[in-house]
N, C-alpha and C positions, 0 to 999 in steps of 0.2 A: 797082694793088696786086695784083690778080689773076694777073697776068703772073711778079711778083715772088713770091705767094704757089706756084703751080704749077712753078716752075723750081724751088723750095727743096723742095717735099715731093717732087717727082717724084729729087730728090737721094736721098733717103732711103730711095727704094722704092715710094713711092706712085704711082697712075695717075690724073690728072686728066683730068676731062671738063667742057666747059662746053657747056648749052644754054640756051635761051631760056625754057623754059616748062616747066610741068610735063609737058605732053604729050610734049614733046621728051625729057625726062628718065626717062618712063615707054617711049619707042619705043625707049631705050638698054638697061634692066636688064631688060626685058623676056625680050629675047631671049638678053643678058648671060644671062638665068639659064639658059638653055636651052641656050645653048654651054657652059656650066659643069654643067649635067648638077644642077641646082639640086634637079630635083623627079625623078629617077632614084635609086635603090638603090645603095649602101648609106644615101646622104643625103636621105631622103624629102621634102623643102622647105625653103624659104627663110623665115624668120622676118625680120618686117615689125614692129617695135617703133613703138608708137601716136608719135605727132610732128604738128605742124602741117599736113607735106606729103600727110596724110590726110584732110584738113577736105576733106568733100563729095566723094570718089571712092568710087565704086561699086566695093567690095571683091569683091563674089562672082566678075564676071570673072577678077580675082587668083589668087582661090586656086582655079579649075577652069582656067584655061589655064597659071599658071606652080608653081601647088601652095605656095603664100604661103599661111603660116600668121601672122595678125594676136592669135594667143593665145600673146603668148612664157612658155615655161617653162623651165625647167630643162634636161628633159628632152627641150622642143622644139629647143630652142638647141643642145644638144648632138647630136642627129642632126642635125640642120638643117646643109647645106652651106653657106650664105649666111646671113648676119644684115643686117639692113636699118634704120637710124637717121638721126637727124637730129643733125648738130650744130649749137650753137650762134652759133660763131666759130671764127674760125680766125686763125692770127699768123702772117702774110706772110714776117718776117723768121726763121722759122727751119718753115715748111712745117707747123707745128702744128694740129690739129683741136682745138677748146675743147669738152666736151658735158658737160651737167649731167647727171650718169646717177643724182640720185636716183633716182629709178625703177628698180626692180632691172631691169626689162626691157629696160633700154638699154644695163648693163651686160652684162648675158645674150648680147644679139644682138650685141654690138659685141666680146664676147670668147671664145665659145666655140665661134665658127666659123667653119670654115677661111678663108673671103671675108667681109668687113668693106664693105659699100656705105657709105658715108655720104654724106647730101646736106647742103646748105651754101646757103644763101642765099647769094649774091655780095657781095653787099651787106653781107653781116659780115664781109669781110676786113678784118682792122682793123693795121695796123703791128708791136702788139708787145705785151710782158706788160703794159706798162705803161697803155697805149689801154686794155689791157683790164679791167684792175684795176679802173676806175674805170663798167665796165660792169656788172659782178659783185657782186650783192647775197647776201652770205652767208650772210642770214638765210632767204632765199626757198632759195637753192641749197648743199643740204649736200652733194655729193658732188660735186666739180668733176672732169674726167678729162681730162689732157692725153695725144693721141694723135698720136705724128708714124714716123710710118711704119710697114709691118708691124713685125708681135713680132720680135724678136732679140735674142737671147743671145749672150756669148760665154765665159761663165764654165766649159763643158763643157772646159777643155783646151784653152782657149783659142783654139777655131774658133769661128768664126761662126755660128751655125745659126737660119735664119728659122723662126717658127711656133712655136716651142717652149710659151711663154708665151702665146700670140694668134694671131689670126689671121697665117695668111701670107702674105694679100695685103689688100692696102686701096687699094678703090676709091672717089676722093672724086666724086662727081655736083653741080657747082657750076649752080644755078639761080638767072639774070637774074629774074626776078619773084617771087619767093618772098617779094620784101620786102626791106626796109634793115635798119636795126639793131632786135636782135631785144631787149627791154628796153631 
């Protein structure tokens, strides 16, 4: 499902990565953010929105080697070059990212800056709306966000233009041990 999920988003714009572990996933955005100029001026860091891929990693390295900021605000998000989330699922058949962004902080990091990371358990690639429907408790999750490719418009006059509404680029970081089905 993997193979089929990655050929369909990478359709739309998206760049897919897969690794093995967290470590692996961390030796990629790492430096991702440092060729992206992540923690340089005018965009003083990367905002890192709280998610599971947090449980038990020593932050302070983070924010002195790549200037990750793990307090999303407003005001962080929007200087912030990079925003950094976790989705929940994703649906193979049309390249989609599923993420519950109750949490304003998820919405924050995941839309008002210019690069979109999201990481993706593998293991949640599930077929389609319908797989997923039956995974989604509505009571638990009021905000559900489907996200498949960078922002694009084309309502300006009928040209294309990425970024306008979102991020302009979305990188997904698909991680083998992160887990199976997340609920």
């Amino acid at each position: 499902m993997y193979e089929q999920f990655k050929a369909r988003a990478e359709g739309v714009g998206a760049e897919v990565y897969r690794f093995k572990d967290r470590e692996g996933a961390l030796a990629f955005i790492l430096p991702f953010l440092h060729e992206e100029g992540g923690a340089a001026p005018p965009h003083s860091c990367a905002v890192w929105a709280e998610s599971p891929f947090l449980e038990g990693l020593d932050r302070e390295p983070l924010r002195e080697v790549a200037g990750i900021r793990f307090e999303v605000s407003r005001e962080a998000a929007a200087a912030a070059r990079v925003g950094i989330t976790q989705a929940e699922w994703a649906l193979a058949d049309t390249g989609t990212l599923v993420q519950d962004q109750t949490a304003v902080e998820q919405r924050l990091a995941s839309s008002l800056t210019d690069i979109h990371i999201a990481l993706l358990p593998t293991g949640n690639i599930i077929p389609d709306k319908i797989a997923l429907l039956s995974k989604i408790d509505p009571r638990a999750s009021r905000y559900i966000a489907f996200i498949t490719g960078p922002s694009r418009t084309a309502d300006i006059e009928r040209v294309l233009t990425i970024g306008v509404h979102g991020p302009e680029r979305l990188v997904i970081v698909c991680v083998d041990d992160m887990g199976g089905p997340a609920r």
